[in-house]
C-alpha positions in Angstrom: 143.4 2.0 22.5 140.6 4.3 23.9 139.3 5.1 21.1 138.9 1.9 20.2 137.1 1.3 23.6 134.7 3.8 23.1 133.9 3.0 19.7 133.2 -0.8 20.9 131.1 0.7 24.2 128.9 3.0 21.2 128.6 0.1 18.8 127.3 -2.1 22.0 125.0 0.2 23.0 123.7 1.0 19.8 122.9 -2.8 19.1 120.4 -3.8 22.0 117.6 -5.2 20.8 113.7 -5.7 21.5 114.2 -9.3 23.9 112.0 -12.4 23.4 108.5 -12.1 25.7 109.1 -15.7 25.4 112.1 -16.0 27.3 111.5 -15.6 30.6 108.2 -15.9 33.2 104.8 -14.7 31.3 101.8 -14.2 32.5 99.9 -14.6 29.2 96.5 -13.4 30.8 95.2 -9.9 29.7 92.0 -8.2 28.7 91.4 -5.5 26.0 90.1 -1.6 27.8 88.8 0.9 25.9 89.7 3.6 28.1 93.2 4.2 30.6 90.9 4.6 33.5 89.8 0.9 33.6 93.8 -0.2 34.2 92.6 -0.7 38.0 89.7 -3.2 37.1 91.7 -4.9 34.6 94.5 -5.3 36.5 92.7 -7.3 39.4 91.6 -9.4 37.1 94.4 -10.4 34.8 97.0 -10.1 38.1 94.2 -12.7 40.0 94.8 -16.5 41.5 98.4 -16.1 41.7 99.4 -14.0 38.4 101.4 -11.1 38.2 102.3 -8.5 35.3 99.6 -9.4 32.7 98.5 -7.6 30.1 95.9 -5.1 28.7 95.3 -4.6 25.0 94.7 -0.4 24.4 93.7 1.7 21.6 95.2 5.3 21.3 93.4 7.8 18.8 95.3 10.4 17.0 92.9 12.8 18.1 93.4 11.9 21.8 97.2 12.2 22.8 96.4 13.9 25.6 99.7 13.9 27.6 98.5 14.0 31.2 96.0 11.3 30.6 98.7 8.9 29.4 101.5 9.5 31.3 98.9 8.8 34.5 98.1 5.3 32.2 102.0 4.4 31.7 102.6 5.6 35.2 99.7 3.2 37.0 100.5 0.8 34.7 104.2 0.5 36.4 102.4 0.6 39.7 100.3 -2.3 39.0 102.5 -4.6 37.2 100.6 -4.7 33.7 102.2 -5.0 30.2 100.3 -2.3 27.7 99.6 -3.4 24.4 99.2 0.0 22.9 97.0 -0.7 19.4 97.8 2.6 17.1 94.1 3.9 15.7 93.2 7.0 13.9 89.5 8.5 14.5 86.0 7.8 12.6 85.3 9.7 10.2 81.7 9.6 7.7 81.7 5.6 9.0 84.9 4.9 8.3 88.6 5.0 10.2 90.6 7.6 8.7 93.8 5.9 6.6 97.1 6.6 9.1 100.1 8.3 7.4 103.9 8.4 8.3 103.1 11.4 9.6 100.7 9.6 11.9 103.3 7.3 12.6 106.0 10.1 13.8 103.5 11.9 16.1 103.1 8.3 17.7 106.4 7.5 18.1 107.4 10.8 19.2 104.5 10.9 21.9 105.0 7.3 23.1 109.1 7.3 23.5 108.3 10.3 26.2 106.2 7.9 28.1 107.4 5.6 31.2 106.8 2.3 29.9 106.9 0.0 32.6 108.8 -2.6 30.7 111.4 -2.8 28.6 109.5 -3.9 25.4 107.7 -1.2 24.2 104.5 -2.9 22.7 102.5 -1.0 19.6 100.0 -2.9 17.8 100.1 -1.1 14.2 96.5 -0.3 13.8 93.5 -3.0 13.4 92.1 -4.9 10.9 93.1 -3.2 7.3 91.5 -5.8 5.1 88.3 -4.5 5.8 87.6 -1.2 4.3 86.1 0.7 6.8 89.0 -0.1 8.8 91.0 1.9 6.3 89.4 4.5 4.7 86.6 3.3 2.8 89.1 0.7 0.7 90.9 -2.4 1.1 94.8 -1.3 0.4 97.3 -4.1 1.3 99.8 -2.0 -0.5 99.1 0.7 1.6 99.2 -1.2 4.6 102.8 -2.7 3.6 104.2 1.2 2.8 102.9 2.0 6.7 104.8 -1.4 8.1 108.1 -0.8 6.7 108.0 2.9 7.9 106.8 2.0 10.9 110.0 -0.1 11.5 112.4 3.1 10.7 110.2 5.5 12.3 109.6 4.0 15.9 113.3 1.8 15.7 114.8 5.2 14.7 113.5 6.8 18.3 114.4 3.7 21.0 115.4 -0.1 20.0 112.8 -1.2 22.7 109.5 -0.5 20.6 108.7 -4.4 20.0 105.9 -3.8 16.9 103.1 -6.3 16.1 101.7 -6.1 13.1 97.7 -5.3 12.7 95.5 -8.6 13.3 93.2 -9.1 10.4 89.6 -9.8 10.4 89.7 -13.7 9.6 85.6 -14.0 9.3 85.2 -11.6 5.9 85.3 -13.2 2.5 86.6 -11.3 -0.9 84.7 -8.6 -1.6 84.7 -5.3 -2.7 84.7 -3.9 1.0 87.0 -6.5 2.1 89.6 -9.0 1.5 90.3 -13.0 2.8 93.1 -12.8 5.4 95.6 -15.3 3.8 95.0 -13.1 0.3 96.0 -9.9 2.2 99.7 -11.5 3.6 100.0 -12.9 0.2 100.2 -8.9 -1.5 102.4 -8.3 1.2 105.5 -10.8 0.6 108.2 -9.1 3.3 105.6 -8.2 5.7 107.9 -10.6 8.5 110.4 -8.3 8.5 109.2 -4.9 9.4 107.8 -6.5 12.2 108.7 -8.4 16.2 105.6 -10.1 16.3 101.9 -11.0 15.0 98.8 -10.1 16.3 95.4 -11.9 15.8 92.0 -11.6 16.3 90.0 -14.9 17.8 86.3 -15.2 17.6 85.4 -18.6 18.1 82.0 -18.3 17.1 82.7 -16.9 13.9 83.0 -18.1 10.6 86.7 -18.4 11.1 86.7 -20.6 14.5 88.5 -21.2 17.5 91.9 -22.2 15.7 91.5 -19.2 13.0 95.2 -17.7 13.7 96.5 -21.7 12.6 95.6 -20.6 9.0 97.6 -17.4 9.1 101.4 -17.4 8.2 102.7 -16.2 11.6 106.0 -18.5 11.0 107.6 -18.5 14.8 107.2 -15.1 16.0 105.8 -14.3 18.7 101.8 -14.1 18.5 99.8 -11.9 20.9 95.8 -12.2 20.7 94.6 -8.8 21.0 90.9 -9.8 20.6 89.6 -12.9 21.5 86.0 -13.6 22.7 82.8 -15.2 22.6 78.9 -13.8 22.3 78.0 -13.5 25.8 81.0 -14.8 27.0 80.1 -18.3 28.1 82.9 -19.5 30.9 84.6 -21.5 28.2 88.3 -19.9 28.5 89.6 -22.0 31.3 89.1 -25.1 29.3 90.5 -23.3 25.9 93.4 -21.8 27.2 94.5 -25.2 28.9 93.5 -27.6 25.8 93.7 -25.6 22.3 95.3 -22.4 22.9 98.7 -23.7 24.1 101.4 -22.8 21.7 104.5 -21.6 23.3 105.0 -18.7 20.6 101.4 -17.4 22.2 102.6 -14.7 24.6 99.3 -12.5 25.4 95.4 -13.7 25.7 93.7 -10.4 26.1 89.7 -11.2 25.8 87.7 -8.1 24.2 86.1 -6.6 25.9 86.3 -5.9 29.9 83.2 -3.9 30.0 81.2 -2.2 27.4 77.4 0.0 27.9 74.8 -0.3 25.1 75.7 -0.5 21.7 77.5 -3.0 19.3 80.3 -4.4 21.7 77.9 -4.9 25.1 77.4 -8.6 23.9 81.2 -8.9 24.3 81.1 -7.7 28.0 83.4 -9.8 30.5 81.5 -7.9 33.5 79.0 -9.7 34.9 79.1 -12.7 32.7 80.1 -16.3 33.6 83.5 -16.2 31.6 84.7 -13.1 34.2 84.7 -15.4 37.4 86.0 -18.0 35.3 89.4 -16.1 34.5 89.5 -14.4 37.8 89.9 -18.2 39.4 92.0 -19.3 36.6 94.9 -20.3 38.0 98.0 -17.9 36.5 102.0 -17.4 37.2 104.1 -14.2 37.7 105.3 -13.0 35.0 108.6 -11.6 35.0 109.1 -9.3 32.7 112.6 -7.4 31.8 111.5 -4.0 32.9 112.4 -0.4 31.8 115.3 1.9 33.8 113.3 4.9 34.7 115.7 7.0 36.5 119.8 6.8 35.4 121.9 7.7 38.1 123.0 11.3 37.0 127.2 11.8 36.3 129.2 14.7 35.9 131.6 14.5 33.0 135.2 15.8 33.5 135.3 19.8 33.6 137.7 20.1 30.6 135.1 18.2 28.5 132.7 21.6 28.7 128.7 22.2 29.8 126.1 20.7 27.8 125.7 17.2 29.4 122.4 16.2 30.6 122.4 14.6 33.7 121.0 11.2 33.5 121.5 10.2 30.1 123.8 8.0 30.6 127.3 6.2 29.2 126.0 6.5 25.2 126.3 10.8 25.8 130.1 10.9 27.9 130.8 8.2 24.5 129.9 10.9 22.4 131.5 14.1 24.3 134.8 11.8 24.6 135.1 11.0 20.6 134.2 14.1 20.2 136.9 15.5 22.2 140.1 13.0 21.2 138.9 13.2 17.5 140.5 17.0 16.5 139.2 17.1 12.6 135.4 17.8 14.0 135.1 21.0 12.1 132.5 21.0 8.7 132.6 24.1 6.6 129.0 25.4 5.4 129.0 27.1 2.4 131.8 29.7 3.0 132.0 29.7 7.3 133.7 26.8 9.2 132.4 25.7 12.8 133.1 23.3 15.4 131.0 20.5 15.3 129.4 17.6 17.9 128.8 14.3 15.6 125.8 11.9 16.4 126.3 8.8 14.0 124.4 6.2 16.2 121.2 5.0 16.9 121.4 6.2 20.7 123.5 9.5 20.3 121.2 10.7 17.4 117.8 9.6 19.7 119.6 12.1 22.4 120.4 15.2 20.2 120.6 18.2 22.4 117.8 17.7 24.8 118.7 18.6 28.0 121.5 20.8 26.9 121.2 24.3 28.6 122.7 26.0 25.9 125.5 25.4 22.3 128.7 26.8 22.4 128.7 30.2 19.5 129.9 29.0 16.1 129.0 25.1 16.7 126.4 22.7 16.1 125.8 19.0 16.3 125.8 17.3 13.1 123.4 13.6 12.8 124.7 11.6 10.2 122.8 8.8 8.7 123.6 5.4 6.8 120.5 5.8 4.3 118.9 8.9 2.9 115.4 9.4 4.5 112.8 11.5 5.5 114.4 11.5 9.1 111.9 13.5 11.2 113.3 15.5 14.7 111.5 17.0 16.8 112.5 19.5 19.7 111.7 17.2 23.2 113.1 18.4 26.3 114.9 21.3 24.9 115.8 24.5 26.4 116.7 27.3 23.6 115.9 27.5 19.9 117.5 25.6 16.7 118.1 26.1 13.3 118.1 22.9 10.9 120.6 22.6 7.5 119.1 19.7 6.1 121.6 18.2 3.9 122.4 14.9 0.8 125.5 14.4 -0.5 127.2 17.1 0.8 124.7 19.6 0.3 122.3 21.7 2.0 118.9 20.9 0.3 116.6 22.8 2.9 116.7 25.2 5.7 114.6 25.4 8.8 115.0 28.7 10.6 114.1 30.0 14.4 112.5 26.5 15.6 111.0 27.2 19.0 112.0 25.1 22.0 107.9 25.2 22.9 105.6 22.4 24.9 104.2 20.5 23.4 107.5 20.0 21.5 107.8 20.7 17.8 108.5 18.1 15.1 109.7 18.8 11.7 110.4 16.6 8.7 112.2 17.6 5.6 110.6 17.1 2.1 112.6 14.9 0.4 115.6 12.9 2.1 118.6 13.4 4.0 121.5 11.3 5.2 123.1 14.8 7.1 121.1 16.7 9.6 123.1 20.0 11.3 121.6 21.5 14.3 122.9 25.3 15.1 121.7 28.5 16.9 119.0 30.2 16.0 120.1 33.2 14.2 122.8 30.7 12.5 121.3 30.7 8.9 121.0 34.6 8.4 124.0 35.4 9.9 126.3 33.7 7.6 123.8 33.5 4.5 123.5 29.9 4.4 121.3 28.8 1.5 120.0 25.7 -0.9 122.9 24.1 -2.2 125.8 25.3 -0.3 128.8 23.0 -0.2 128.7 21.1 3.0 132.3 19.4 4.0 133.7 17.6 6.5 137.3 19.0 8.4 
């Protein structure tokens, strides 16, 4: 009967999804920054006449996870009641963004799940604009695009159930070209594109060729649509009138108008400061959102002595789960080419995100073994740990590659094997030499 308790409490914790933005009190008023510092501006802005917890629309580069700089954004962020939309970019390069990776994609999700997000719903806008080339490396690749979605899903999903992903919003004003390609064309090459994704974002310019109702000609279906970049040359004091007449679906969760300020150059005609649209949504009348928001601190347990060290305070119910099956189930030994150890399994989504960080130490002749239901490219890295690991990657029941004496160093190391795995066995360093383990040792279950 208790093990059947426990195994309900994993599966239920393992099963909590992204929830609806639409579901409870939204303050759909935001503005899009180009740089954490201007949170404070925007904020008084979007959190004016009455509002509360609206949102800002962020780029992050891949060339600029600074750690301190972000955790300060995530941090004020909290402080000031504001939603980040955090819009995934790579860096110029010859006039052209640089075509993001999977690779790209696991830095990102690695460096963004060791944030405090303020909310529950972890917002990332999967980069911007890819039917235009020189959004995407000099080429127009809608295939390319739809690889990055669907291991987007795995790759962020795989880390915490909370990253809520919008896809990229396309540039609706280009025609087909050979630098670009007509929005609805794009969708069309990528027929499952819904399902890799929580929500759609969109890009309104209603001076443009596209127009004020562009996103209408899109196929969003009903999920939830976030405006990441909306605005006007010279920003006329139109949105009051817009937002209350034309932009009124319910399925529209976020307005964020680009830009809040700009200096010379290409975007300063898209400037909210100091033009007559910025008193016009500071006076626009707004609700408080009320957002489901993120637990930032756990209260910290102490697990019964007999279960053994290694818990780390404040993780919560999903690791004494874990550390109880693993103590009533007796058969959790796996033999390794010719040397049997004492394992800790991790077989769901919440126990596997967990791993060993935290732990001050693994008993000798153990490890903790993450067990997978598809074969993949499952990337770790080495967050929040206190000693070094060896990896035994492992399909179909055996090892395949080895990863020897990976440092527990800041900022924290992240591996990924070269072809996939549905096993993953984390040991002592010092574990592989000492008992000769090597490629295509027998790998079985006790």
């Amino acid at each position: 009967m208790l093990k059947k308790l426990l195994l309900f409490l994993a599966l239920s914790a393992s099963t909590v999804l992204a929830y609806d933005p639409t579901s409870v009190p939204n303050n759909r008023i935001g503005v899009h920054i180009l740089d954490p510092n201007e949170i404070h501006e925007a904020a008084k802005l979007v959190n004016s006449s009455g509002g509360d917890w609206g949102y800002v629309t962020i780029p992050i580069r891949s060339n600029d996870r600074d750690r301190d700089k972000w955790l300060k954004f995530f941090q004020d962020s909290r402080k000031l009641h504001i939603i980040p939309l955090i819009r995934l970019a790579t860096f110029p390069d010859g006039g052209t963004w640089v075509e993001p990776t999977a690779t790209d994609l696991v830095d990102f999700a690695n460096f963004l799940n060791d944030m405090p997000w303020p909310t529950r719903n972890r917002y990332i806008v999967l980069f911007n604009e890819p039917n235009h080339s020189n959004e995407w490396g000099g080429v127009v690749n809608p295939y390319a695009y739809a690889d990055i979605l669907s291991a987007a899903r795995s790759i962020f999903k795989d880390r915490s159930v909370d990253f809520f992903l919008l896809s990229a919003a396309l540039d609706t004003s280009v025609p087909n070209s050979p630098t670009s390609m007509e929005a609805q064309r794009f969708y069309r090459f990528i027929p499952n594109w819904a399902a890799a994704i929580d929500g759609v974002s969109v890009h309104v310019y209603p001076d443009s060729r596209a127009g004020i109702l562009s996103y209408t000609k899109e196929p969003l279906g009903q999920k939830p649509m976030f405006m990441t970049e909306v605005g006007w040359v010279g920003q006329p004091d139109t949105y009051p009138a817009t937002l209350k007449n034309i932009w009124t679906e319910d399925t529209i969760v976020a307005i964020t108008p680009f830009l809040l300020q700009a200096g010379a150059g290409d975007f300063a005609k898209f400037s909210l400061i100091n033009s007559p649209a910025y008193s016009g949504l500071m006076s626009l009348p707004k609700i408080a959102g009320s957002p489901l928001l993120s637990n930032l601190t756990l209260a910290p347990y102490s697990p019964p002595p007999r279960l053994g060290g290694g818990y780390n305070a404040g993780r919560g119910i999903s690791r004494w789960i874990e550390l109880l099956n693993n103590w009533f189930n007796k058969q959790n030994q796996l033999m390794v080419g010719s040397v049997t150890i004492n394992i800790e399994i991790a077989d769901t989504e919440e126990t596997r995100q967990h791993g060993l960080s935290g732990r001050s130490s693994l008993p000798a002749n153990s490890g903790k073994l993450f067990v997978f239901p598809q074969p993949a490219r499952h990337s770790f890295w080495m967050r929040d740990m206190n000693f070094p690991l060896d990896f035994v990657w492992i399909r179909s029941n055996r090892v395949i590659q080895l990863s020897s004496s990976v440092p527990a160093t800041q900022p924290p190391v992240t591996l990924t094997p070269d072809q996939p795995v549905d096993q993953v066995l984390e040991v002592n360093t010092g574990f592989i030499e000492k008992y000769g383990i090597k490629v295509g040792d027998a790998v079985q279950r006790r």
